[in-house]
ChimeraX commands (.cxc) that place a marker at each C-alpha (Angstrom):
marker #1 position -73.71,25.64,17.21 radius 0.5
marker #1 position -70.04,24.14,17.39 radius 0.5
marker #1 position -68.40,22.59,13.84 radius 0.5
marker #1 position -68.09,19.35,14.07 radius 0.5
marker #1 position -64.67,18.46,12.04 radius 0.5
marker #1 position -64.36,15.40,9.85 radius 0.5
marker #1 position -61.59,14.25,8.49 radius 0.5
marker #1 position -58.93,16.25,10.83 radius 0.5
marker #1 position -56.84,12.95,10.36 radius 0.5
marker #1 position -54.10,13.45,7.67 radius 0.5
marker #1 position -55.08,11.86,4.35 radius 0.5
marker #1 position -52.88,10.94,1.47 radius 0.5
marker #1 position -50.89,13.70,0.56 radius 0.5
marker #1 position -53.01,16.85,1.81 radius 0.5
marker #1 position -52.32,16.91,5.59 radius 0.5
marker #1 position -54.41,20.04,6.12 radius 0.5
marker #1 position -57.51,19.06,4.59 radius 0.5
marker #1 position -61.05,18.75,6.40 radius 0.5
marker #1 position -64.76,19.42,6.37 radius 0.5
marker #1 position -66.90,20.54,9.31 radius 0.5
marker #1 position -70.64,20.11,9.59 radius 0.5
marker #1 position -73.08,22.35,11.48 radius 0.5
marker #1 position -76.82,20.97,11.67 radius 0.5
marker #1 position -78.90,24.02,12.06 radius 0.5
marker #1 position -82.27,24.66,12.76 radius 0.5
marker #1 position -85.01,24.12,10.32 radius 0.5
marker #1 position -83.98,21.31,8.27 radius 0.5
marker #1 position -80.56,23.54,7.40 radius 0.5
marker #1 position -76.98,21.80,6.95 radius 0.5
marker #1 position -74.06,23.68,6.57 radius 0.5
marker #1 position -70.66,21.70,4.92 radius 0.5
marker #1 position -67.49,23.76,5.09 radius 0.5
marker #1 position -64.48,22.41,3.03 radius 0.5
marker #1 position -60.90,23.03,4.44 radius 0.5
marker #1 position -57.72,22.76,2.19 radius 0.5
marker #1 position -57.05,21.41,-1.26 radius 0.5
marker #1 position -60.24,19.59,-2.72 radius 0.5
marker #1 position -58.38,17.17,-4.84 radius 0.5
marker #1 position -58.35,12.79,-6.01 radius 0.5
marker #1 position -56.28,12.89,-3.23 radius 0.5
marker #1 position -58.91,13.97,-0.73 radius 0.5
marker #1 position -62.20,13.97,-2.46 radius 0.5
marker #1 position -63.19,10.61,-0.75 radius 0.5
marker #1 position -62.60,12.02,2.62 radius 0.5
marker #1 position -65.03,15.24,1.72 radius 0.5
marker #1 position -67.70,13.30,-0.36 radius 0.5
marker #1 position -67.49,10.10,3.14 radius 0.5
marker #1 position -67.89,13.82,5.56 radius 0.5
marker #1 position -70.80,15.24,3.49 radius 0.5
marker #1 position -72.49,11.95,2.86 radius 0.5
marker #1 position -72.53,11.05,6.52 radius 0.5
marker #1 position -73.94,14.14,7.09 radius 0.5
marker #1 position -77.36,13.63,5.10 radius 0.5
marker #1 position -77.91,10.87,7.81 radius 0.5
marker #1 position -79.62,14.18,9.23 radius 0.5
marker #1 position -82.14,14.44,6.45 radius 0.5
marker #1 position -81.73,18.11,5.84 radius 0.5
marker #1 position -83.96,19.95,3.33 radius 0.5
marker #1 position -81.47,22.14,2.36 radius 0.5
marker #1 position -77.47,21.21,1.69 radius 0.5
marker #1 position -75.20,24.43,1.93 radius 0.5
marker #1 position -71.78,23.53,1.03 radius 0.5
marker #1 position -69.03,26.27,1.52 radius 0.5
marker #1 position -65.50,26.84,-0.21 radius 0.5
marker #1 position -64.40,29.98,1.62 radius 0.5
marker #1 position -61.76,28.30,2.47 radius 0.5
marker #1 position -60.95,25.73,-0.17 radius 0.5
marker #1 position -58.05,25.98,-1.25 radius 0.5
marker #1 position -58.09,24.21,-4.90 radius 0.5
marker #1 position -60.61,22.15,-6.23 radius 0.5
marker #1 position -60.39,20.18,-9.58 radius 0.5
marker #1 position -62.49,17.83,-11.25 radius 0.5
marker #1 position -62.73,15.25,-8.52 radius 0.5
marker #1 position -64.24,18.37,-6.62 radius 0.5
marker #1 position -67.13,18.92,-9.09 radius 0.5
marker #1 position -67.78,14.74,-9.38 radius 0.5
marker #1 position -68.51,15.19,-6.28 radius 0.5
marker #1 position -71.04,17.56,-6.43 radius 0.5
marker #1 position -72.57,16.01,-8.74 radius 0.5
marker #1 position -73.30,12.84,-7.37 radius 0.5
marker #1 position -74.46,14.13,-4.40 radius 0.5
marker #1 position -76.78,16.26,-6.57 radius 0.5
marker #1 position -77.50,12.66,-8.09 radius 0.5
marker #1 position -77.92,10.87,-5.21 radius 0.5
marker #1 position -81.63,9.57,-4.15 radius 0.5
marker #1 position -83.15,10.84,-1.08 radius 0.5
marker #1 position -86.22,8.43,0.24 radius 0.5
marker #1 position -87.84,10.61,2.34 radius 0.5
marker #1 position -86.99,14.83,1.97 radius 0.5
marker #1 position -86.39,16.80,-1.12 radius 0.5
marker #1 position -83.20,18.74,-0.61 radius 0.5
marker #1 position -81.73,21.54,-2.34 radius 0.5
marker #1 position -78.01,21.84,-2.86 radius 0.5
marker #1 position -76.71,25.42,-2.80 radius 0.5
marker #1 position -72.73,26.36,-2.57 radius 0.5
marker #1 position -71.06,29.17,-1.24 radius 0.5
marker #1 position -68.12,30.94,-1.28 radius 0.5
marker #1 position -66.63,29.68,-4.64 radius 0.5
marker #1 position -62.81,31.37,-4.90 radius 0.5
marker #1 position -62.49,32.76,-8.74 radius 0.5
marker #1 position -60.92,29.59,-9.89 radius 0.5
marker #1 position -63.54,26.97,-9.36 radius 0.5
marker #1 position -66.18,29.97,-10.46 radius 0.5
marker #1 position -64.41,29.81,-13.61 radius 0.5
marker #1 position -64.48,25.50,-13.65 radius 0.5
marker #1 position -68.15,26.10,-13.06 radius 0.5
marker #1 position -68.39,28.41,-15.45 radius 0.5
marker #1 position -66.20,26.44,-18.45 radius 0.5
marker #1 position -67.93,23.10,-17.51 radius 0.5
marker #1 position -71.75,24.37,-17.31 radius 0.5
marker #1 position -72.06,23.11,-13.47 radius 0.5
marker #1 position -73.12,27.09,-12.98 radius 0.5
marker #1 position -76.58,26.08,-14.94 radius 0.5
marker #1 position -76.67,22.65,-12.44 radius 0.5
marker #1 position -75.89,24.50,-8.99 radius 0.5
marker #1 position -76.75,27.52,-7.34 radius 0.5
marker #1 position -74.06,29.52,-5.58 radius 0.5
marker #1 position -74.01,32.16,-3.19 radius 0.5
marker #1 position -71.35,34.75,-1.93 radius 0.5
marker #1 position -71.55,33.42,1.55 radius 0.5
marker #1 position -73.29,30.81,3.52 radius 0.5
marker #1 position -75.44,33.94,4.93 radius 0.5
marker #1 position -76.58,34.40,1.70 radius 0.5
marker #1 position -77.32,30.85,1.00 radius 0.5
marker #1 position -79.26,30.29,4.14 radius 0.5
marker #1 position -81.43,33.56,4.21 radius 0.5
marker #1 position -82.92,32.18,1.03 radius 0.5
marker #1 position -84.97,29.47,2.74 radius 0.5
marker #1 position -85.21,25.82,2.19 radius 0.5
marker #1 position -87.66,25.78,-0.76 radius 0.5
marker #1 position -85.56,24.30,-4.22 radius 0.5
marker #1 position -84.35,26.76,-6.29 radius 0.5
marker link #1:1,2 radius 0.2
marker link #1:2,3 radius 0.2
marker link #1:3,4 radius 0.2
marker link #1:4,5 radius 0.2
marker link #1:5,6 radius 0.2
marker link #1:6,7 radius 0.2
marker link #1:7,8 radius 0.2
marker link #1:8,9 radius 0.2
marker link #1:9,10 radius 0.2
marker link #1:10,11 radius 0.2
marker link #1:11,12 radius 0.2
marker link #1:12,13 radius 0.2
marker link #1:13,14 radius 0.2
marker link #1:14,15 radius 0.2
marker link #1:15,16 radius 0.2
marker link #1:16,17 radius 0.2
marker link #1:17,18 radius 0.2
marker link #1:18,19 radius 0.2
marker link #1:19,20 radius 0.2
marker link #1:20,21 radius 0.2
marker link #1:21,22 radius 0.2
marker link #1:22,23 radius 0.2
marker link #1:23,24 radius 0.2
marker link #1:24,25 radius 0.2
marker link #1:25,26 radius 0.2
marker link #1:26,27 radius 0.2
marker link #1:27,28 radius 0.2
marker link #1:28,29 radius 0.2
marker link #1:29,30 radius 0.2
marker link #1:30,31 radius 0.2
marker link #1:31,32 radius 0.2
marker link #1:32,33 radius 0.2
marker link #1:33,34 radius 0.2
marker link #1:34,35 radius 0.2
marker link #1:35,36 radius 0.2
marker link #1:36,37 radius 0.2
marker link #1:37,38 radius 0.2
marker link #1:38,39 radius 0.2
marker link #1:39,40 radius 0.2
marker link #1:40,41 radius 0.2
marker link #1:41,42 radius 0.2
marker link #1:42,43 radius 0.2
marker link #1:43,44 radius 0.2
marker link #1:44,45 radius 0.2
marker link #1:45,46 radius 0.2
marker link #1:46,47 radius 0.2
marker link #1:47,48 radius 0.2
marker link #1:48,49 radius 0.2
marker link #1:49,50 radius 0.2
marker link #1:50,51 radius 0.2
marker link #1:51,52 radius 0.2
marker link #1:52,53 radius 0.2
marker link #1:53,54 radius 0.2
marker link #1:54,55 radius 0.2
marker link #1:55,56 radius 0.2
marker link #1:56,57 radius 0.2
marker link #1:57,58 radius 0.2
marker link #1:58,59 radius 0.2
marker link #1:59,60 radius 0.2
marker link #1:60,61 radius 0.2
marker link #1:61,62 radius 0.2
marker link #1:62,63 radius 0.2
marker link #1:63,64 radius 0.2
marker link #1:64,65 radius 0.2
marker link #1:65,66 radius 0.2
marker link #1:66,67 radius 0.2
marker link #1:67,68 radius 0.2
marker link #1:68,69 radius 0.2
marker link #1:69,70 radius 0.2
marker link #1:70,71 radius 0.2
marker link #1:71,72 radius 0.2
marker link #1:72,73 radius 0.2
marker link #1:73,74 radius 0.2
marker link #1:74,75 radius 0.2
marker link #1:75,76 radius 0.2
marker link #1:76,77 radius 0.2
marker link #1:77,78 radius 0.2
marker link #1:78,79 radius 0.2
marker link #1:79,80 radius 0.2
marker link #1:80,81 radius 0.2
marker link #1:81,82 radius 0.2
marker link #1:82,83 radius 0.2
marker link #1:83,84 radius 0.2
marker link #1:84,85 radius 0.2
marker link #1:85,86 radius 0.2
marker link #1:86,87 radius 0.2
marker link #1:87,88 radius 0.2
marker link #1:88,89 radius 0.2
marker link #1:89,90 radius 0.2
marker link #1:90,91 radius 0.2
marker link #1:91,92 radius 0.2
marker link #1:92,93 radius 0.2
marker link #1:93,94 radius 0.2
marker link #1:94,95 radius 0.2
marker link #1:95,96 radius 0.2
marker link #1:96,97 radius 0.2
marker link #1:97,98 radius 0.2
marker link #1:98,99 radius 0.2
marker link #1:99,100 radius 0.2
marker link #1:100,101 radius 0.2
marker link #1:101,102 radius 0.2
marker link #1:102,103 radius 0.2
marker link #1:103,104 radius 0.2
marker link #1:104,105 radius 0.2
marker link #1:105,106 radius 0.2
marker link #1:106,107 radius 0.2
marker link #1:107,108 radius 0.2
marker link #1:108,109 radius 0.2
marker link #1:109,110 radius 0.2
marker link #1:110,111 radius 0.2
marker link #1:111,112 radius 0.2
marker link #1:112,113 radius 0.2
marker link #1:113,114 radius 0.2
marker link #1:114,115 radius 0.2
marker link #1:115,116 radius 0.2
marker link #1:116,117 radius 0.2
marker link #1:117,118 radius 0.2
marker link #1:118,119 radius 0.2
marker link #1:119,120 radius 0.2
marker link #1:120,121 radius 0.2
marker link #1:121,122 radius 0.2
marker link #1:122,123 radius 0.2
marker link #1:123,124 radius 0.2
marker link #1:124,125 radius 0.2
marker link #1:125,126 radius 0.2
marker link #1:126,127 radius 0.2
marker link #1:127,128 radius 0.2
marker link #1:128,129 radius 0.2
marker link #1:129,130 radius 0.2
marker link #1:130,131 radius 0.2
marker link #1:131,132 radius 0.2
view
Protein backbone atom coordinates (compact mmCIF):
# COMPACT_ATOMS: atom_id res chain seq x y z
CA UNK A 1 0.00 0.00 0.00
CA UNK A 2 1.32 3.52 -1.27
CA UNK A 3 1.96 6.51 1.63
CA UNK A 4 -0.22 8.91 1.26
CA UNK A 5 1.80 12.33 2.19
CA UNK A 6 0.20 15.15 4.14
CA UNK A 7 1.47 18.14 4.62
CA UNK A 8 4.24 18.07 1.64
CA UNK A 9 3.34 21.90 1.43
CA UNK A 10 6.03 24.03 3.21
CA UNK A 11 4.85 25.20 6.64
CA UNK A 12 6.20 27.98 8.75
CA UNK A 13 9.68 27.64 9.09
CA UNK A 14 10.32 23.73 8.56
CA UNK A 15 10.10 23.33 4.75
CA UNK A 16 10.87 19.61 4.91
CA UNK A 17 8.40 18.50 7.25
CA UNK A 18 5.48 15.87 6.54
CA UNK A 19 3.50 12.86 7.66
CA UNK A 20 2.33 9.96 5.49
CA UNK A 21 -0.52 7.63 6.30
CA UNK A 22 -0.88 3.98 5.24
CA UNK A 23 -4.40 2.31 6.12
CA UNK A 24 -3.65 -1.30 6.41
CA UNK A 25 -5.56 -4.23 6.72
CA UNK A 26 -7.32 -5.19 9.85
CA UNK A 27 -8.27 -2.09 11.46
CA UNK A 28 -4.23 -1.08 11.34
CA UNK A 29 -3.01 2.68 10.69
CA UNK A 30 0.36 3.47 10.25
CA UNK A 31 1.50 7.55 10.80
CA UNK A 32 5.06 8.27 9.75
CA UNK A 33 6.48 11.73 10.82
CA UNK A 34 9.04 13.45 8.45
CA UNK A 35 11.38 16.32 9.68
CA UNK A 36 11.51 18.48 12.76
CA UNK A 37 8.34 17.87 15.05
CA UNK A 38 8.23 21.29 16.49
CA UNK A 39 5.30 24.60 17.53
CA UNK A 40 6.23 25.34 14.27
CA UNK A 41 4.79 22.23 12.66
CA UNK A 42 2.93 20.35 15.27
CA UNK A 43 -0.48 21.61 13.86
CA UNK A 44 0.30 20.29 10.49
CA UNK A 45 1.17 16.59 12.11
CA UNK A 46 -1.61 16.56 14.85
CA UNK A 47 -4.44 18.13 11.38
CA UNK A 48 -2.48 14.76 9.25
CA UNK A 49 -2.99 12.23 12.09
CA UNK A 50 -6.38 13.48 13.12
CA UNK A 51 -7.74 13.27 9.62
CA UNK A 52 -6.55 10.03 9.54
CA UNK A 53 -8.83 8.48 12.43
CA UNK A 54 -11.70 9.40 9.95
CA UNK A 55 -10.71 5.62 9.15
CA UNK A 56 -11.67 4.32 12.54
CA UNK A 57 -8.63 2.21 13.07
CA UNK A 58 -8.31 -0.04 16.15
CA UNK A 59 -4.89 0.38 16.40
CA UNK A 60 -2.78 3.91 15.86
CA UNK A 61 1.01 3.20 15.03
CA UNK A 62 2.81 6.37 14.88
CA UNK A 63 6.53 6.26 13.66
CA UNK A 64 9.61 8.69 14.31
CA UNK A 65 12.26 6.87 12.29
CA UNK A 66 12.65 9.66 10.68
CA UNK A 67 11.83 12.57 12.92
CA UNK A 68 14.14 14.64 13.12
CA UNK A 69 13.52 16.63 16.59
CA UNK A 70 10.60 16.62 18.56
CA UNK A 71 9.96 18.87 21.66
CA UNK A 72 7.18 19.43 23.83
CA UNK A 73 4.64 20.45 21.24
CA UNK A 74 5.53 16.82 19.92
CA UNK A 75 4.47 15.00 23.13
CA UNK A 76 1.08 17.51 23.53
CA UNK A 77 0.33 16.01 20.78
CA UNK A 78 0.39 12.66 21.70
CA UNK A 79 -1.31 13.19 24.32
CA UNK A 80 -4.35 14.58 23.17
CA UNK A 81 -4.75 12.23 20.69
CA UNK A 82 -4.34 9.64 23.47
CA UNK A 83 -7.13 11.97 25.08
CA UNK A 84 -9.25 12.29 22.41
CA UNK A 85 -12.86 10.39 22.45
CA UNK A 86 -13.53 7.79 19.97
CA UNK A 87 -17.55 7.05 19.56
CA UNK A 88 -17.46 3.96 18.06
CA UNK A 89 -13.77 1.72 18.24
CA UNK A 90 -11.36 1.45 21.06
CA UNK A 91 -7.94 2.19 19.68
CA UNK A 92 -4.61 1.66 20.96
CA UNK A 93 -1.83 4.12 20.38
CA UNK A 94 1.61 2.53 20.01
CA UNK A 95 4.90 4.56 18.65
CA UNK A 96 7.79 3.48 16.95
CA UNK A 97 11.03 4.29 16.16
CA UNK A 98 11.74 6.93 18.92
CA UNK A 99 15.55 8.44 18.09
CA UNK A 100 17.50 8.55 21.70
CA UNK A 101 16.47 12.08 22.28
CA UNK A 102 12.73 11.97 22.49
CA UNK A 103 13.35 8.33 24.37
CA UNK A 104 15.00 10.35 26.86
CA UNK A 105 11.85 13.29 26.84
CA UNK A 106 9.73 10.22 27.36
CA UNK A 107 11.70 8.99 29.75
CA UNK A 108 12.29 12.52 31.95
CA UNK A 109 8.55 13.43 31.49
CA UNK A 110 6.88 9.88 32.44
CA UNK A 111 5.05 9.68 28.83
CA UNK A 112 7.13 6.10 28.74
CA UNK A 113 4.46 4.85 31.60
CA UNK A 114 1.46 6.60 29.17
CA UNK A 115 2.67 5.10 25.68
CA UNK A 116 3.96 2.05 24.40
CA UNK A 117 6.86 2.13 21.98
CA UNK A 118 8.36 -0.19 19.72
CA UNK A 119 11.76 -0.43 17.79
CA UNK A 120 10.01 -0.42 14.50
CA UNK A 121 6.59 -0.25 13.07
CA UNK A 122 7.16 -4.20 12.40
CA UNK A 123 7.34 -4.59 15.83
CA UNK A 124 4.42 -2.49 16.65
CA UNK A 125 2.13 -4.13 14.20
CA UNK A 126 3.04 -7.90 14.82
CA UNK A 127 1.65 -7.27 18.27
CA UNK A 128 -1.99 -7.18 17.18
CA UNK A 129 -4.68 -4.71 17.71
CA UNK A 130 -5.79 -5.71 21.24
CA UNK A 131 -4.81 -2.48 23.92
CA UNK A 132 -1.84 -2.88 25.60
Amino acid sequence: MEATPYGTEPFGQQPDFWVSSDVLPDGQLVCRVFGDLDADTVRTAEDAITTSLLESPRLLVIDFAHCSFFDSSGLGMLIRLRNRPTETIDMTIRLSGLPLTMSRIFSFTGADSIFTTWPTVADALASGTAPD
